[in-house]
PDB file of N, H, CA, C and O in Angstrom:
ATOM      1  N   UNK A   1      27.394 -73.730  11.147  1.00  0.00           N
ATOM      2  CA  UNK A   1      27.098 -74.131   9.794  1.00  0.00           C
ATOM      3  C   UNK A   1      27.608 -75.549   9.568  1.00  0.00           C
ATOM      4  O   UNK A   1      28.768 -75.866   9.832  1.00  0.00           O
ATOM      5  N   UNK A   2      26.739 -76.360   9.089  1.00  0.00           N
ATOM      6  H   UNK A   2      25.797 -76.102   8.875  1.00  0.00           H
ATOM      7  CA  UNK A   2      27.120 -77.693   8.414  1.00  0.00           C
ATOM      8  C   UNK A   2      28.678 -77.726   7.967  1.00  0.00           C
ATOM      9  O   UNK A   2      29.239 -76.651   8.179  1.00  0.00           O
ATOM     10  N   UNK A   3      29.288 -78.477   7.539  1.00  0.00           N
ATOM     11  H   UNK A   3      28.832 -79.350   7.367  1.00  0.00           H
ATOM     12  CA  UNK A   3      29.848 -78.849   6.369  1.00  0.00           C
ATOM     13  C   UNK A   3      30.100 -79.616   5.900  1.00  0.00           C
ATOM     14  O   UNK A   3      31.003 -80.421   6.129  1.00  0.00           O
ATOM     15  N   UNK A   4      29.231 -79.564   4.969  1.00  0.00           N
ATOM     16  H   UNK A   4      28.498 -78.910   4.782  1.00  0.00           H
ATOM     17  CA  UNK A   4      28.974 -80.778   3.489  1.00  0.00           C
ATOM     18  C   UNK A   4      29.210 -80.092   2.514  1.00  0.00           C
ATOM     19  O   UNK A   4      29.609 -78.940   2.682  1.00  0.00           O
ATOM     20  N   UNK A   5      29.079 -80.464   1.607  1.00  0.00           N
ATOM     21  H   UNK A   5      28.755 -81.400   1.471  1.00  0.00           H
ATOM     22  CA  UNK A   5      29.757 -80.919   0.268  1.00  0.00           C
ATOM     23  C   UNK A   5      28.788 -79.552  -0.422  1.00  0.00           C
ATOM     24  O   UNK A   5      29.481 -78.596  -0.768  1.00  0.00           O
ATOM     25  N   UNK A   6      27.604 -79.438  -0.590  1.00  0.00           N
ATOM     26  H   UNK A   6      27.040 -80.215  -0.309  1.00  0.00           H
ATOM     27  CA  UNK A   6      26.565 -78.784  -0.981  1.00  0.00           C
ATOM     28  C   UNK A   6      26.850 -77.801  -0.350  1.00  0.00           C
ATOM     29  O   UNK A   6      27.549 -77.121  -1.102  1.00  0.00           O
ATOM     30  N   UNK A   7      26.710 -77.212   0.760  1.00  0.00           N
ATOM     31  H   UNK A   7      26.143 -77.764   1.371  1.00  0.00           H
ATOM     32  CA  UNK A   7      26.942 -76.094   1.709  1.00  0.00           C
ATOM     33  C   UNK A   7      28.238 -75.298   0.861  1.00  0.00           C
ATOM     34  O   UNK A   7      28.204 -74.153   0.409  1.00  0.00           O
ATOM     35  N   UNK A   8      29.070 -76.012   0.814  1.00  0.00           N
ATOM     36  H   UNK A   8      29.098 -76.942   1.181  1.00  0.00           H
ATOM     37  CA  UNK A   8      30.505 -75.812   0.531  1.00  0.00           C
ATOM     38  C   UNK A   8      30.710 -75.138  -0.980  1.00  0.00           C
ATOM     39  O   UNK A   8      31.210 -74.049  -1.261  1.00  0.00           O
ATOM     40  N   UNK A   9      30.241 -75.997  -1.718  1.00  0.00           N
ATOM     41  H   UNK A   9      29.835 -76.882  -1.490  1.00  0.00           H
ATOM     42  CA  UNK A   9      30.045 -75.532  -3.366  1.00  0.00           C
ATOM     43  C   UNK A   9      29.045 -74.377  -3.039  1.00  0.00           C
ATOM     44  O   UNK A   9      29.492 -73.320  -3.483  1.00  0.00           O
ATOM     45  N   UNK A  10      27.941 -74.235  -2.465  1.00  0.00           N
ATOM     46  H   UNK A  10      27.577 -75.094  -2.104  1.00  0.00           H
ATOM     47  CA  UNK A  10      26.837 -72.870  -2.617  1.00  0.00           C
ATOM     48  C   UNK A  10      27.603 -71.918  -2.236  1.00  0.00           C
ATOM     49  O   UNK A  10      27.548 -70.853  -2.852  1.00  0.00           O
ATOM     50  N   UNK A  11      28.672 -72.102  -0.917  1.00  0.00           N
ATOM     51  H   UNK A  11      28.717 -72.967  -0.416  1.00  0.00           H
ATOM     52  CA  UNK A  11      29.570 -70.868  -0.439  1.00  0.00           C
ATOM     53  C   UNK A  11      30.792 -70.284  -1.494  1.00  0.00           C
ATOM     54  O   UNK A  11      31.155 -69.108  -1.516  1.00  0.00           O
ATOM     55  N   UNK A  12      31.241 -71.174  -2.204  1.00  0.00           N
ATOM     56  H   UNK A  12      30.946 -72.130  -2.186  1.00  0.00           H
ATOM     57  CA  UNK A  12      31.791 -70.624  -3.115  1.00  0.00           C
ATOM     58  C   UNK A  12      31.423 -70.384  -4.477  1.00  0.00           C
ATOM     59  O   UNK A  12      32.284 -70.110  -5.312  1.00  0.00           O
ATOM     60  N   UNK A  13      30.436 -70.451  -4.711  1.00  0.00           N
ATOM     61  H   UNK A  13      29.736 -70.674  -4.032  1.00  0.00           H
ATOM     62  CA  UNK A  13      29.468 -70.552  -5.849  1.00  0.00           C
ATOM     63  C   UNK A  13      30.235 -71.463  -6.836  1.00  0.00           C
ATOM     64  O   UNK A  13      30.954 -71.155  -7.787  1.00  0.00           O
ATOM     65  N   UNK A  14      29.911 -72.561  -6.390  1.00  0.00           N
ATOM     66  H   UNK A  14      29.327 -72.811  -5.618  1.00  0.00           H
ATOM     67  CA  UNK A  14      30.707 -74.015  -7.256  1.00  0.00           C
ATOM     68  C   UNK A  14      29.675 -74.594  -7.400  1.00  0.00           C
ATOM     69  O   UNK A  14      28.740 -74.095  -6.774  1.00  0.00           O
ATOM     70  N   UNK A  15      29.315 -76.001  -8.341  1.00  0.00           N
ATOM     71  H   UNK A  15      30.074 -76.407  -8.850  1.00  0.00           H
ATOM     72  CA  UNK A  15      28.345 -76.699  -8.473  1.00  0.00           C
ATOM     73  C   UNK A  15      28.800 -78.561  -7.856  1.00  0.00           C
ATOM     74  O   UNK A  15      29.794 -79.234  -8.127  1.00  0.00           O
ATOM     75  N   UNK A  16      27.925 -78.803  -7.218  1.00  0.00           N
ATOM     76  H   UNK A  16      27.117 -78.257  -6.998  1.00  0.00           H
ATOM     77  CA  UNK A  16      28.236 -80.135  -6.878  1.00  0.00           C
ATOM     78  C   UNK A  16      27.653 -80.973  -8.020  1.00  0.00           C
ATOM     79  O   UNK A  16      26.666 -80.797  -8.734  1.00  0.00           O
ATOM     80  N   UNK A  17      28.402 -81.755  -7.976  1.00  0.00           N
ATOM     81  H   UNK A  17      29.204 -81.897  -7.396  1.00  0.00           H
ATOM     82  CA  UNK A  17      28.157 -83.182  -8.839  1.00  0.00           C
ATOM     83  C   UNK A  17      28.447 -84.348  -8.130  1.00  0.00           C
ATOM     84  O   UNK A  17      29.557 -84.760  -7.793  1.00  0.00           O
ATOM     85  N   UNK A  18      27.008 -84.996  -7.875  1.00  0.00           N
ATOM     86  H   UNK A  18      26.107 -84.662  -8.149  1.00  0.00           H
ATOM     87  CA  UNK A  18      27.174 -86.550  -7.236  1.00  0.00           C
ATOM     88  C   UNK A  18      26.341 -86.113  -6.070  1.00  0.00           C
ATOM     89  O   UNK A  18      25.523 -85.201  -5.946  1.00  0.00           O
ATOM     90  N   UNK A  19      26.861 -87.178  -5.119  1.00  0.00           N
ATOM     91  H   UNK A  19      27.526 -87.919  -5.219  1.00  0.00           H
ATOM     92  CA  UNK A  19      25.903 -87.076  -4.068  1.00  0.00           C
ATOM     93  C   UNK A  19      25.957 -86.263  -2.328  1.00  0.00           C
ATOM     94  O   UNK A  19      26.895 -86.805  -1.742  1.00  0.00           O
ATOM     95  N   UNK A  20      25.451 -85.467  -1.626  1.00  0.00           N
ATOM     96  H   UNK A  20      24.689 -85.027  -2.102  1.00  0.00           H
ATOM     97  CA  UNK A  20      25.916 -84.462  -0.609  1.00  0.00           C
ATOM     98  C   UNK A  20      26.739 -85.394   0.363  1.00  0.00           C
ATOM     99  O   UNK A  20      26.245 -86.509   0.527  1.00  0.00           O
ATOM    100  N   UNK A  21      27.789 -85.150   0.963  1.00  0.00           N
ATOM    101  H   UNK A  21      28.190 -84.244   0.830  1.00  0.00           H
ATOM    102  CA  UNK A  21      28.438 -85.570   2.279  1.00  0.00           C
ATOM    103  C   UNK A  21      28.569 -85.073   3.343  1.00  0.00           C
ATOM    104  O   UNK A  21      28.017 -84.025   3.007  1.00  0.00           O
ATOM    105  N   UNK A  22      28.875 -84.866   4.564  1.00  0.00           N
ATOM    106  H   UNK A  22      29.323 -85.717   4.836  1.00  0.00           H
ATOM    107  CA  UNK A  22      29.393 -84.111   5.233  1.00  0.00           C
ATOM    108  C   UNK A  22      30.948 -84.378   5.042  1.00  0.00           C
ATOM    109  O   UNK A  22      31.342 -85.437   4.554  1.00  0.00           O
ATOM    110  N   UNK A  23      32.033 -83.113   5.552  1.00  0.00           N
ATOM    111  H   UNK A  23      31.713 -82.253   5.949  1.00  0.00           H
ATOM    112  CA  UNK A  23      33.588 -83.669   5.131  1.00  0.00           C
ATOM    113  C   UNK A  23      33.976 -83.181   6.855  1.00  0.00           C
ATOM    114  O   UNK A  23      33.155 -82.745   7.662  1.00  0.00           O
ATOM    115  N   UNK A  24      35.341 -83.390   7.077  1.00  0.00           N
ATOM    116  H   UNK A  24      36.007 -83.744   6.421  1.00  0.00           H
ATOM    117  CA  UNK A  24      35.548 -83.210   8.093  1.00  0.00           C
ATOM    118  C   UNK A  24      36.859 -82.575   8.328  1.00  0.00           C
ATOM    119  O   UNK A  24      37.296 -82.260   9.435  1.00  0.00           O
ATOM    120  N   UNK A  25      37.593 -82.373   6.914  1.00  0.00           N
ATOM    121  H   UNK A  25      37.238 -82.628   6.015  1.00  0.00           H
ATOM    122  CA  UNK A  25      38.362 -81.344   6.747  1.00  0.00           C
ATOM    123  C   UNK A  25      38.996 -80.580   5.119  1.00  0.00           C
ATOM    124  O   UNK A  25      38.655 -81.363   4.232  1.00  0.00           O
ATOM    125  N   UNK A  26      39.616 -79.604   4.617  1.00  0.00           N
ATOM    126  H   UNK A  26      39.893 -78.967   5.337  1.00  0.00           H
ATOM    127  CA  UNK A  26      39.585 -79.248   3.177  1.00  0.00           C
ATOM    128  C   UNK A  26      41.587 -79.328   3.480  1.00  0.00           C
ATOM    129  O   UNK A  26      42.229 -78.823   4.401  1.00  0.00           O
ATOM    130  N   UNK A  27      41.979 -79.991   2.534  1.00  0.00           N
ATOM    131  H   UNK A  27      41.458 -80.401   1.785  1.00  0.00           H
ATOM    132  CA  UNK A  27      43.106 -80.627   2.236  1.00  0.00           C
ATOM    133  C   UNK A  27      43.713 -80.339   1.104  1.00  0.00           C
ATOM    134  O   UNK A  27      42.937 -80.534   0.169  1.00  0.00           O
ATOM    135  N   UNK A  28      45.075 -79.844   0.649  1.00  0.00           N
ATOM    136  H   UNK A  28      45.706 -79.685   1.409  1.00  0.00           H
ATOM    137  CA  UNK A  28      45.243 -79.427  -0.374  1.00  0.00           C
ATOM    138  C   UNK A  28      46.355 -80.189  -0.846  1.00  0.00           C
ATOM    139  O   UNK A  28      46.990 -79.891  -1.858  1.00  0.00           O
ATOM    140  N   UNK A  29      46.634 -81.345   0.014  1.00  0.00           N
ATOM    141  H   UNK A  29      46.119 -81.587   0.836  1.00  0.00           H
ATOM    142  CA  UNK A  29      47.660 -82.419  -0.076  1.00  0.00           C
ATOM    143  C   UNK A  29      46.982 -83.893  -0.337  1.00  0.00           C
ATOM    144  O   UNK A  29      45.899 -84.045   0.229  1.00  0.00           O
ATOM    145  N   UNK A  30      47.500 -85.079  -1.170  1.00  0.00           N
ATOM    146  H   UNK A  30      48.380 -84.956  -1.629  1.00  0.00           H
ATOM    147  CA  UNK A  30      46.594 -86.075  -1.118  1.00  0.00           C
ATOM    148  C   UNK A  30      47.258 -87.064  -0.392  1.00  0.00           C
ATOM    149  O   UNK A  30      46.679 -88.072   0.013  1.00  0.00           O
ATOM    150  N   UNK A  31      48.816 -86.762  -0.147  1.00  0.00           N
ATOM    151  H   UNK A  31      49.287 -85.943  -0.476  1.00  0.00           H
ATOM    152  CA  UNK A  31      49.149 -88.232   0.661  1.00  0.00           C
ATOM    153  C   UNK A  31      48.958 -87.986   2.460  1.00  0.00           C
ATOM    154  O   UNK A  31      49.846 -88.539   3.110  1.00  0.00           O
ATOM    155  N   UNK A  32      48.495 -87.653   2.820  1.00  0.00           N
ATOM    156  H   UNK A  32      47.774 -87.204   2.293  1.00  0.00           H
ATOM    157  CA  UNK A  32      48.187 -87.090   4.370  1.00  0.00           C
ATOM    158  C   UNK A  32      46.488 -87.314   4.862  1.00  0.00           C
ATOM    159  O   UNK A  32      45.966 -87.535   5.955  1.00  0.00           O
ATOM    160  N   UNK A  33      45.913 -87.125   3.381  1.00  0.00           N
ATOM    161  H   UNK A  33      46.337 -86.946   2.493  1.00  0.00           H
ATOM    162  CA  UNK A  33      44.535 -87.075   3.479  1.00  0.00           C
ATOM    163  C   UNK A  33      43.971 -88.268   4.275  1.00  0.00           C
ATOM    164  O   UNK A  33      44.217 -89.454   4.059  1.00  0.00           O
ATOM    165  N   UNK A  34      43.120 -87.722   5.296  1.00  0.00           N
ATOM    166  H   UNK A  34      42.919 -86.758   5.471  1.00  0.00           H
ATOM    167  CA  UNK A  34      42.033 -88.921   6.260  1.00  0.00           C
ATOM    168  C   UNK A  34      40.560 -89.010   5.393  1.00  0.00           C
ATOM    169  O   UNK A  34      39.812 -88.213   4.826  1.00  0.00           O
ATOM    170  N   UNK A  35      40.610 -90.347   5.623  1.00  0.00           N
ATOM    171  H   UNK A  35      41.217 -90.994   6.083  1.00  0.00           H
ATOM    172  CA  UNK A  35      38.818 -90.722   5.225  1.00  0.00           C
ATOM    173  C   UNK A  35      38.037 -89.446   5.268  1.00  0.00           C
ATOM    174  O   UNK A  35      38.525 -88.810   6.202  1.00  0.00           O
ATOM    175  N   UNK A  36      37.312 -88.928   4.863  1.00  0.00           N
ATOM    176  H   UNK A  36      36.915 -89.446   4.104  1.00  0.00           H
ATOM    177  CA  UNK A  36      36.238 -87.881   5.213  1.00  0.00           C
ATOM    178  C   UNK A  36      36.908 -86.648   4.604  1.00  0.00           C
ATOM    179  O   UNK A  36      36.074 -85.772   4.375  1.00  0.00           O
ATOM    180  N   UNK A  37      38.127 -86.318   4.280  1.00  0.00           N
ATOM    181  H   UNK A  37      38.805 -87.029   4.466  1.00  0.00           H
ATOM    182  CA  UNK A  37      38.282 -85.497   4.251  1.00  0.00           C
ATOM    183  C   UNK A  37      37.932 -84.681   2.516  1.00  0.00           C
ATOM    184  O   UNK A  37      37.768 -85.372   1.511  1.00  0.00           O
ATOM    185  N   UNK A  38      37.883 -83.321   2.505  1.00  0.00           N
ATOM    186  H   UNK A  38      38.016 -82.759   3.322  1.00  0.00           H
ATOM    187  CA  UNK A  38      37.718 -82.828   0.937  1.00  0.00           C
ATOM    188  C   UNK A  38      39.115 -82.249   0.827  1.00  0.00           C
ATOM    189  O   UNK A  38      39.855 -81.529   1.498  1.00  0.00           O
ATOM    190  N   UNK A  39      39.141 -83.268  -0.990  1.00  0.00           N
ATOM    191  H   UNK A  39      38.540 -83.853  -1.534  1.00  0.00           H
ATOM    192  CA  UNK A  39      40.362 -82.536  -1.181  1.00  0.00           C
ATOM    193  C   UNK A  39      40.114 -81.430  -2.168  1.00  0.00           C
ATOM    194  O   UNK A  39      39.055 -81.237  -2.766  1.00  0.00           O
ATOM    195  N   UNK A  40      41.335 -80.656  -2.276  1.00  0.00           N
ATOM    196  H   UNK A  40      42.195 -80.813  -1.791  1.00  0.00           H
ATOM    197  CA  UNK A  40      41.063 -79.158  -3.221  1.00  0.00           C
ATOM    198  C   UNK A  40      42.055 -79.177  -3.511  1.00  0.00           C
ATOM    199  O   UNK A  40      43.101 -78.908  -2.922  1.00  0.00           O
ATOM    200  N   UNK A  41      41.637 -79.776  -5.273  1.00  0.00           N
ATOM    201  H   UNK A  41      40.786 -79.994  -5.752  1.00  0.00           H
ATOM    202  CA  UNK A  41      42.629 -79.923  -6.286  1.00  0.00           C
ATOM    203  C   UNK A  41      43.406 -78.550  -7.044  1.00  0.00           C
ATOM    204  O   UNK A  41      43.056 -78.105  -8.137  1.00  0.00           O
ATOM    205  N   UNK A  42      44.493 -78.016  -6.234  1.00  0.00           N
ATOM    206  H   UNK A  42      44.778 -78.377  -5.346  1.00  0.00           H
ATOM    207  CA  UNK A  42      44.882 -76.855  -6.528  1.00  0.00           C
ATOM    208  C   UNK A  42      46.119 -76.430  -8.104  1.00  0.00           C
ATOM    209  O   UNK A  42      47.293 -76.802  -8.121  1.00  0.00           O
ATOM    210  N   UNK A  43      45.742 -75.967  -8.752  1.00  0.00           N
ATOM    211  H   UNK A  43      44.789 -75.665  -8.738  1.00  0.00           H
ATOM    212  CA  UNK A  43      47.385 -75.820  -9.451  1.00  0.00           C
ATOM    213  C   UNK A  43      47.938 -75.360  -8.861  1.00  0.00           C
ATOM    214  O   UNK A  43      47.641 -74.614  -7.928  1.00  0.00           O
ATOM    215  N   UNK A  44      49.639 -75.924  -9.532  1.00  0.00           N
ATOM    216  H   UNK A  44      49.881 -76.530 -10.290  1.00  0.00           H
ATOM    217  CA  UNK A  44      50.690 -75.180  -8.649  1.00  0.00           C
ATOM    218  C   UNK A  44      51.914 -74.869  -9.938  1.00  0.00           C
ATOM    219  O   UNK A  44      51.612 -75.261 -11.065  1.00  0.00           O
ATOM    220  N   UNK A  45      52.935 -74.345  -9.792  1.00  0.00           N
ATOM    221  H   UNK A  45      53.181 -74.027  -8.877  1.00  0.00           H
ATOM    222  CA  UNK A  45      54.000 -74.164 -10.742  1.00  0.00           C
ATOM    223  C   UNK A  45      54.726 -75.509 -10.705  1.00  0.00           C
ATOM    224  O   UNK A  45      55.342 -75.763 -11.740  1.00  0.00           O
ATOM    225  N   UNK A  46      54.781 -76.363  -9.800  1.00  0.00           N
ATOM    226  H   UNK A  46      54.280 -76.157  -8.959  1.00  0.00           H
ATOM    227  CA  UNK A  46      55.745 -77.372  -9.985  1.00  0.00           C
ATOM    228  C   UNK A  46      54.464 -78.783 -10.082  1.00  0.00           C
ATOM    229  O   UNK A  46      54.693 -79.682 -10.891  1.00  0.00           O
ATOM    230  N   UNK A  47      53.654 -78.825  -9.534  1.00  0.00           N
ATOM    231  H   UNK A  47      53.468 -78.095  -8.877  1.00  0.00           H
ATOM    232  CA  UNK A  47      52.530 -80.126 -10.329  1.00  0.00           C
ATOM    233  C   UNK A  47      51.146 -79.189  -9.926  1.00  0.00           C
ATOM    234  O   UNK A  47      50.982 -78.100  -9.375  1.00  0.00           O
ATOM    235  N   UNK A  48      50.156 -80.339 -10.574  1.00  0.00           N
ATOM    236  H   UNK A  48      50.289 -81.223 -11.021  1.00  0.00           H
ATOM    237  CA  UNK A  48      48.482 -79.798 -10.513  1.00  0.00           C
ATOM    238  C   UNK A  48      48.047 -80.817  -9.596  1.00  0.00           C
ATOM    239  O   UNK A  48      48.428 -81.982  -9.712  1.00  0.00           O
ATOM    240  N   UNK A  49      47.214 -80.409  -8.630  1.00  0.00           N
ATOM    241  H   UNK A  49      46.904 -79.463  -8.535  1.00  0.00           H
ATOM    242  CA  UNK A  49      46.813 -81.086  -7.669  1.00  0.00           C
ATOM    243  C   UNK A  49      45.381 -81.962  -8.385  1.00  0.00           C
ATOM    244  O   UNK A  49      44.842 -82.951  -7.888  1.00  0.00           O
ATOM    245  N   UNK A  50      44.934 -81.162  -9.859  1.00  0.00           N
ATOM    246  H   UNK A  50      45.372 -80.359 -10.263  1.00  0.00           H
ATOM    247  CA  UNK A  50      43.921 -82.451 -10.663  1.00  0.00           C
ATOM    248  C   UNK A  50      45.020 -84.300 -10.746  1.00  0.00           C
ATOM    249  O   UNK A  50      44.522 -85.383 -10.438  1.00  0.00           O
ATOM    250  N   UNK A  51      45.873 -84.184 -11.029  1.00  0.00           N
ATOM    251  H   UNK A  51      46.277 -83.304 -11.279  1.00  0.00           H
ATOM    252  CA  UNK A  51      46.731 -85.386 -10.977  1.00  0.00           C
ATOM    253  C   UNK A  51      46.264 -86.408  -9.882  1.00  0.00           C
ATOM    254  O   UNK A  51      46.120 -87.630  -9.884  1.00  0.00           O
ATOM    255  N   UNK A  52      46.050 -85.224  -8.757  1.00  0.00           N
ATOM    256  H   UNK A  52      46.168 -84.231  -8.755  1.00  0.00           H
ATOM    257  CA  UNK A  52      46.006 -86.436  -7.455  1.00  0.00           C
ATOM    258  C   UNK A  52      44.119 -86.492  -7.126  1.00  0.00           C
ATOM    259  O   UNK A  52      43.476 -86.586  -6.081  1.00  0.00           O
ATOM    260  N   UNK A  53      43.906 -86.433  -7.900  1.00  0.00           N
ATOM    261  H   UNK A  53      44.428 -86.357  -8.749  1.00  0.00           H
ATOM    262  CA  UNK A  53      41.991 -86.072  -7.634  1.00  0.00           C
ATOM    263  C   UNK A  53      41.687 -87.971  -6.838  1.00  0.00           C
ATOM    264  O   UNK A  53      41.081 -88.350  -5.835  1.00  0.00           O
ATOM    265  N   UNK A  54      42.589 -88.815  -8.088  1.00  0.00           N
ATOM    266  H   UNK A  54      43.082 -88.507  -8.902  1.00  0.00           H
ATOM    267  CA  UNK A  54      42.169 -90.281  -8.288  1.00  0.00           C
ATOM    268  C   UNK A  54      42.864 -91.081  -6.815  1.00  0.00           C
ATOM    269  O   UNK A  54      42.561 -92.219  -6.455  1.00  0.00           O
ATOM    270  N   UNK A  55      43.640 -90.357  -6.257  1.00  0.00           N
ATOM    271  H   UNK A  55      43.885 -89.432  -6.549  1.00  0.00           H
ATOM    272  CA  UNK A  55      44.889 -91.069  -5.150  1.00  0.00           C
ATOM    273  C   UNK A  55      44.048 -90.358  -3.776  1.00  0.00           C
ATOM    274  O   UNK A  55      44.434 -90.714  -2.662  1.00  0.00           O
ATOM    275  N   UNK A  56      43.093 -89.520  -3.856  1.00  0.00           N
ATOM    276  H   UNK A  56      42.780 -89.231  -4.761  1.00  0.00           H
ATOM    277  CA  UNK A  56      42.199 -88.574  -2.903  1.00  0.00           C
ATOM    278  C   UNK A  56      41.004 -89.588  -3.004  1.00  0.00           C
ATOM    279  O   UNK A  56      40.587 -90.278  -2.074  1.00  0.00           O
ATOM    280  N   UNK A  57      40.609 -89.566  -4.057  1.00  0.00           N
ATOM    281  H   UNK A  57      40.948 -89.005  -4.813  1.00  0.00           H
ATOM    282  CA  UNK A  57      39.568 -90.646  -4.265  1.00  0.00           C
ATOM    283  C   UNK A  57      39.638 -91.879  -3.265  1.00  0.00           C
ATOM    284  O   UNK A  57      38.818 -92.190  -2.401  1.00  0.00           O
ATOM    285  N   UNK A  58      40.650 -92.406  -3.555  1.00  0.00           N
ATOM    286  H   UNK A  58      41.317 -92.153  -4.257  1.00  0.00           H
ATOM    287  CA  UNK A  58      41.059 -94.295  -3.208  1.00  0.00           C
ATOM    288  C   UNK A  58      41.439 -94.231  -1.348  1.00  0.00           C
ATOM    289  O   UNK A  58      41.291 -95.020  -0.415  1.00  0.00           O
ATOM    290  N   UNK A  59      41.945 -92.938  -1.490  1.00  0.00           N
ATOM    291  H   UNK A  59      42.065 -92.297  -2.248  1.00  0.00           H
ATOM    292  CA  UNK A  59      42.028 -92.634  -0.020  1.00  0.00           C
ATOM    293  C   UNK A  59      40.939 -92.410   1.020  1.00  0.00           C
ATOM    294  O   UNK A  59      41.108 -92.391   2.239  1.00  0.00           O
ATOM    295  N   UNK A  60      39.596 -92.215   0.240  1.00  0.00           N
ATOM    296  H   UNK A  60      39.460 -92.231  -0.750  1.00  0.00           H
ATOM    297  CA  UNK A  60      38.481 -92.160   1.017  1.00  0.00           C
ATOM    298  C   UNK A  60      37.937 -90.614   1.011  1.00  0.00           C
ATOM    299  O   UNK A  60      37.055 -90.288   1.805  1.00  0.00           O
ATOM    300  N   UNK A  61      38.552 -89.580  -0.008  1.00  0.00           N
ATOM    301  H   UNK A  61      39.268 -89.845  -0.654  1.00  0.00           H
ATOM    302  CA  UNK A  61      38.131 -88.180   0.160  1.00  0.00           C
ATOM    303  C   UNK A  61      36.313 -88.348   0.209  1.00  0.00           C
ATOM    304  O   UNK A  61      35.603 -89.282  -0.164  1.00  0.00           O
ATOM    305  N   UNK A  62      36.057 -87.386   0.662  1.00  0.00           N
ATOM    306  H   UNK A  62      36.634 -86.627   0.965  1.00  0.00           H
ATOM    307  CA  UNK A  62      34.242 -87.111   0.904  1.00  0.00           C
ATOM    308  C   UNK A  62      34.354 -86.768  -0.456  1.00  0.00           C
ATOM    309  O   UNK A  62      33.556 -87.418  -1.132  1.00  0.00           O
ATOM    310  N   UNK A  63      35.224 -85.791  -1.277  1.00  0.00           N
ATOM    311  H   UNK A  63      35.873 -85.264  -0.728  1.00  0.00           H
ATOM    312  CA  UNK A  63      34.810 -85.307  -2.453  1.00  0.00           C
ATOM    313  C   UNK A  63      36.436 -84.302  -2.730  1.00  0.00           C
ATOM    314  O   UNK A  63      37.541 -84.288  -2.189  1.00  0.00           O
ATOM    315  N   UNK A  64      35.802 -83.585  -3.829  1.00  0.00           N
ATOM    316  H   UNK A  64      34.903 -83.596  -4.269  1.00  0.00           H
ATOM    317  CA  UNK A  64      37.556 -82.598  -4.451  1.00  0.00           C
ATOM    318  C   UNK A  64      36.572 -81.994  -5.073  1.00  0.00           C
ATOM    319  O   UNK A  64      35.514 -82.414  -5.542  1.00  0.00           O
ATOM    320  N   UNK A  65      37.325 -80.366  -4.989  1.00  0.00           N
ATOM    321  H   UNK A  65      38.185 -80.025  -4.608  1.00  0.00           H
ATOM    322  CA  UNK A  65      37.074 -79.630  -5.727  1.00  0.00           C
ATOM    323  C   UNK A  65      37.815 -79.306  -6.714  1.00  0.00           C
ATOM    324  O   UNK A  65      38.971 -78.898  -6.604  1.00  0.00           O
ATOM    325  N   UNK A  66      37.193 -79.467  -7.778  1.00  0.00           N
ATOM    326  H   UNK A  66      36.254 -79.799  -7.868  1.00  0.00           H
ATOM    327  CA  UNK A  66      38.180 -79.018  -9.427  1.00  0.00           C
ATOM    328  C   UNK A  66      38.383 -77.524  -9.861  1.00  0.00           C
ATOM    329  O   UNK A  66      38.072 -76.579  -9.135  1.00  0.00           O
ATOM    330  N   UNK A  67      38.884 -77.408 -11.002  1.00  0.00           N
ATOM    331  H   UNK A  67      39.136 -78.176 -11.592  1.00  0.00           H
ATOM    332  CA  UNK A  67      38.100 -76.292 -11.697  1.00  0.00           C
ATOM    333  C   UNK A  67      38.006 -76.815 -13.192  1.00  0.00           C
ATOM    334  O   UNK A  67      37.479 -76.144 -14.080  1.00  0.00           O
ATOM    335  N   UNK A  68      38.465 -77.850 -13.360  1.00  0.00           N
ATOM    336  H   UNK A  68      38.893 -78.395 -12.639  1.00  0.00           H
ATOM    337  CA  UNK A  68      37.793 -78.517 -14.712  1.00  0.00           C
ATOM    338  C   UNK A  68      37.620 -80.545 -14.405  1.00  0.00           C
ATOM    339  O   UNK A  68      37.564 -81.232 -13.385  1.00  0.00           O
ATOM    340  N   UNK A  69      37.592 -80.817 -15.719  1.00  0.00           N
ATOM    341  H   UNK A  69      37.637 -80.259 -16.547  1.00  0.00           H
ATOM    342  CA  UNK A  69      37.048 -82.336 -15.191  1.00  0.00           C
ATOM    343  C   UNK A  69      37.884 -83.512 -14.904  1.00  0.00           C
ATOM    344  O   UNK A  69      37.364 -84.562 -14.525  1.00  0.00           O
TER     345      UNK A  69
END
């Protein structure tokens, strides 16, 4: 199976927004993150991984998954 961005959201029944990628790994950390990779913006009890959506971004993520905007 592929994995892109589209593939990925249909498997979890998520909706993509923007444009399909392929990624090359799912990351739940943003300072470690490689070019290509998807991050998955997780809550946690001590921070929210939405915080780091923008530092995943600049880092070159393929994309992040939310659960809000």
């Amino acid at each position: 199976m592929k994995r892109t961005l589209a593939v990925f959201a249909d498997c979890c029944g998520g909706r993509l927004e923007g444009a399909d990628a392929a990624f090359a790994a799912v990351v739940i950390d943003s300072r470690p993150l490689s070019a290509g990779d998807l991050f998955a913006a997780l809550p946690g009890t001590r921070t929210d991984g939405h915080e780091f959506v923008g530092a995943a971004g600049a880092a070159g993520a393929a994309g992040a998954v939310v659960s809000r905007p």
